[in-house]
C-alpha positions, 0 to 999 in steps of 0.5 A: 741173386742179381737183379737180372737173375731176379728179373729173368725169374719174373718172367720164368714160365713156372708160377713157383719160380715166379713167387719165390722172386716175388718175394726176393724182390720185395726184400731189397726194398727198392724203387726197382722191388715196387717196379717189379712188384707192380708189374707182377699184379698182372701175372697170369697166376693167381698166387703170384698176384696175391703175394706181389700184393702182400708185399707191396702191403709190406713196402709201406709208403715206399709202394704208396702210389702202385697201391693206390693205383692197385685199387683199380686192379681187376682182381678183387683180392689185390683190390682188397689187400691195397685197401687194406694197406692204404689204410694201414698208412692213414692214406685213404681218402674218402673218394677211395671209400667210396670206390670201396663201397661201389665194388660189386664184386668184392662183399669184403671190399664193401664191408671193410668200407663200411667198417672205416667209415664207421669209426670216422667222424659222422659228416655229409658225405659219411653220411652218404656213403652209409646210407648207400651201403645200407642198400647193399644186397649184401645183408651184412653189409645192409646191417652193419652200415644201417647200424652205423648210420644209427649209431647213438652214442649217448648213455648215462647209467639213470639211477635213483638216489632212492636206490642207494639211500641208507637215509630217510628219503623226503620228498620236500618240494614236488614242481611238475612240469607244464603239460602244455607248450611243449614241441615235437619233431619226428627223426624218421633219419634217426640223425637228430643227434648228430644235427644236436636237437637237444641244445637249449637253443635251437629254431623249432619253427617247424617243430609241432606244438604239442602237449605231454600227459598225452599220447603224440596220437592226439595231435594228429601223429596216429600210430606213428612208430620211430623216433620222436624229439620233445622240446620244453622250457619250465621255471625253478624257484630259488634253490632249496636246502636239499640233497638232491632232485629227481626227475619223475615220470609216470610212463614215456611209451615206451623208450626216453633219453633225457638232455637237461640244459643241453647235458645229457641226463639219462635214459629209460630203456629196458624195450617195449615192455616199458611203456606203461612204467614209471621211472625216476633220473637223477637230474641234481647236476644238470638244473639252473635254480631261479631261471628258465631251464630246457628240457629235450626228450628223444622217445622211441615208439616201435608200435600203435601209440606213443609219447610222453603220455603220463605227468613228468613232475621234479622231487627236491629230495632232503636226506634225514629226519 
């Protein structure tokens, strides 16, 4: 078909005939199709609009500049499909998720700006927007942005080497920890991993000083519920002759990830349930033996007390009779 046959069937007053040269056009991929396929995101017709859309998708970089212009299109679908391919293209620009997220007529829009920026490097203004989406009146949108807000990327499987030991386990050396001298900052933003509380330096001087043994409650932090961030420093002698060394604790209410030296550890968390429950975390890899080592602790309590609030002691384990 001639590009004036096709061009006279753009402006055909039957809808079918509108799509069928839509979609003719779109095949000569040609500055003209974009053109044509541009002006067709205003037909009067539903369907035309759509499928001018999805082949535009289609163009790949060739449609680049009337797909960003169609961001901007009243239609809410072609909004979406021209998201959707600028993304596709790694041409989506952060002022263009933005756009997505303040759609108000369009909770896919929303909720596919939500979900790129999910997997994007965490920075100020991902930050921003996820905090934005998280009062979405769409609840799907609310959650999925409040968990990517919060996401927490740190696991580390915190077995016992008592757990596998087909040896006699001997405890040769118990070093406990200092109770006093510890800090504490609470995260109500849940982000101070992003902002890497746990490096061996940092300013705490708007930490509070604190001890563990104790619950945070008695220290004026009364049934304060979320996050909280522990900060200490405890001196090892020179190394034994051992197998390994276990970090011990008698009860963290109620949840605990443990950075040692800045690497992270480990993490007790089996829910509220584990508030009163001693458990024990592999740290053999992570110690400095004859000097100063830091200790970072995140706890999460969801309800009345919380803290480290029974002793944490090390157990230098040798193997064997």
């Amino acid at each position: 078909m001639s590009t004036c046959s096709l061009v006279d069937e753009l402006n055909s007053p039957d809808p079918a005939q509108r799509r069928s040269a839509v979609i003719e056009v779109a095949r000569k991929k040609s500055a003209d199709s974009v053109l044509n396929l541009t002006k067709a995101l205003n037909d009067s017709n539903a369907v035309v609009r759509h499928t001018a859309a999805r082949e535009l998708r289609k163009m790949g970089m060739l449609a680049i500049g009337s797909l960003t212009k169609a961001l901007q299109n009243s239609d809410p679908e072609i909004r979406m499909t021209a998201f959707l391919a600028l993304n596709d293209l790694g041409m989506l620009k952060i002022e263009n998720i933005a756009f997505a997220i303040k759609d108000n007529d369009s909770v896919a829009m929303r909720m596919s700006a939500v979900e790129i920026l999910a997997r994007m490097p965490q920075s100020k203004e991902t930050r921003d927007l996820l905090g934005m989406a998280s009062k979405d009146e769409s609840r799907t949108v609310k959650e999925l942005a409040s968990k990517a807000l919060n996401f927490f990327p740190f696991f580390r499987e915190a077995e016992s080497i008592r757990d596998h030991a087909d040896q006699i386990i001997n405890v040769i050396q118990t070093i406990p920890l200092p109770a006093d001298g510890w800090k504490l900052k609470f995260d109500p933003q849940r982000n101070g991993h992003t902002q890497k509380w746990f490096v061996p330096k940092l300013d705490e001087t708007d930490w509070a000083p604190v001890s563990i043994d104790r619950f945070w409650d008695d220290f004026g932090f009364k049934n304060n519920t979320g996050i909280g961030w522990y900060r200490g420093r405890f001196v090892l002698p020179e190394k034994p002759k051992m197998n390994a060394v276990e970090l011990s604790f008698g009860a963290v209410d109620e949840t605990a990830w443990i950075w040692i030296n800045g690497t992270y550890a480990g993490q007790h968390d089996i829910g509220p349930n584990g508030r009163d429950v001693s458990f024990r975390i592999d740290v053999t890899s992570f110690l400095k033996w004859g000097t100063e080592n830091q200790i970072t602790i995140r706890v999460l309590n969801t309800a009345m007390t919380g803290g480290i609030w029974k002793p944490v002691t090390l157990e230098v384990i040798r193997l064997g009779n």
